[in-house]
N, C-alpha and C positions, 0 to 999 in steps of 0.2 A: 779498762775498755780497749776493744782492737779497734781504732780509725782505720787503719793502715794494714793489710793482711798482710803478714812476714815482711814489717818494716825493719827487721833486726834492733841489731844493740846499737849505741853511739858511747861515746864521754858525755858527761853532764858536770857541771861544776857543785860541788855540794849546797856552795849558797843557789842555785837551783833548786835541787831537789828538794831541799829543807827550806825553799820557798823564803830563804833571809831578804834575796835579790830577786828581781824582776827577768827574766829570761829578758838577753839585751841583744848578743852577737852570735850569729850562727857562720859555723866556719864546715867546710867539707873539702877532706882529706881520703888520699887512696885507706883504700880499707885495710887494715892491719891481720883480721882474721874472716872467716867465714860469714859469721854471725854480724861483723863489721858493717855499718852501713857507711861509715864514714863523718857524719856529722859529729861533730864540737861543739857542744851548747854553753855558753859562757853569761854572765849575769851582769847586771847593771855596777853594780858594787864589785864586781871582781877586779883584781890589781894586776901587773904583770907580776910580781910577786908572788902573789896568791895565783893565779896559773902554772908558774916554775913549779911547784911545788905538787910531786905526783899525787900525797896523801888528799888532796883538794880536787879530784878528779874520779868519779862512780862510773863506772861499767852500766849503762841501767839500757832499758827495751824504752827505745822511742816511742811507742805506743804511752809509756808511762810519763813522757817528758811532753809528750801531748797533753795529757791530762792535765797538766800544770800549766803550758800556755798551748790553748788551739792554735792557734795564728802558725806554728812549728806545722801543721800538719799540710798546709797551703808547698811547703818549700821542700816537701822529706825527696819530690824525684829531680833537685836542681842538680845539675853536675857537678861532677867534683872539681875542688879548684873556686866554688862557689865562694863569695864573702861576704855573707850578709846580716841589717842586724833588722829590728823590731823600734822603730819610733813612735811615740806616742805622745802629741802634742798638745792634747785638747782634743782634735778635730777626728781620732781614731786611729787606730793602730793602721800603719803601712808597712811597707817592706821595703829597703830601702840597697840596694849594691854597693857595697862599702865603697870600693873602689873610686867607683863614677860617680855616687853622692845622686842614681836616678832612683827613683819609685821602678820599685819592680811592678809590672800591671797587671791586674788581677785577672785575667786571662792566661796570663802563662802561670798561675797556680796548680800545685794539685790537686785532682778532684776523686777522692777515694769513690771505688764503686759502687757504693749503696746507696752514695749522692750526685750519680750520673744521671742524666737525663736519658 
């Protein structure tokens, strides 16, 4: 599915893709190539070990890393430099700036076009 029109590519962690782990930490870094969007999708269960480790890292279309968690498609225009992860405590999924430890608020989300007012 396209949420996001020419959202490009990111990294995704394969415990992502293959849905082992739970989409946890979103990281956005300058973009490496064209296609590059910049985002780093990392998983609940990922190690810093298992990140070291390039063969544990997929080329994939954010569009496709959406599909696996919506909540990705709220944060694909934050800036780069961005650190954020996905908490989920009982009371629903938030957003949270690694950094600051604040709720990101749902106003400053993305809101792809087809779901604009």
């Amino acid at each position: 599915m396209e949420f996001i029109p020419k959202a490009g590519a990111c990294l995704a962690t394969t415990n992502v893709m293959t849905q082992r782990g739970r989409v946890r930490w979103m990281h956005r870094r300058p973009s490496q190539a064209p296609a590059d969007n910049g985002w780093r999708i990392m998983s609940d269960i990922d190690t810093s070990e298992y990140l070291n480790d390039q063969s544990n890292w997929q080329i994939v279309d954010f569009n496709d890393v959406c599909t696996i968690e919506p909540a990705l498609i709220s944060i694909w225009d934050f800036a780069v430099g961005s650190d954020l992860q996905i908490v989920d405590e009982g009371n629903g999924m938030i957003i949270v700036d690694t950094p600051s430890g604040e709720q990101i608020p749902p106003e400053n989300y993305y809101v792809p076009p087809q779901n604009r007012a």
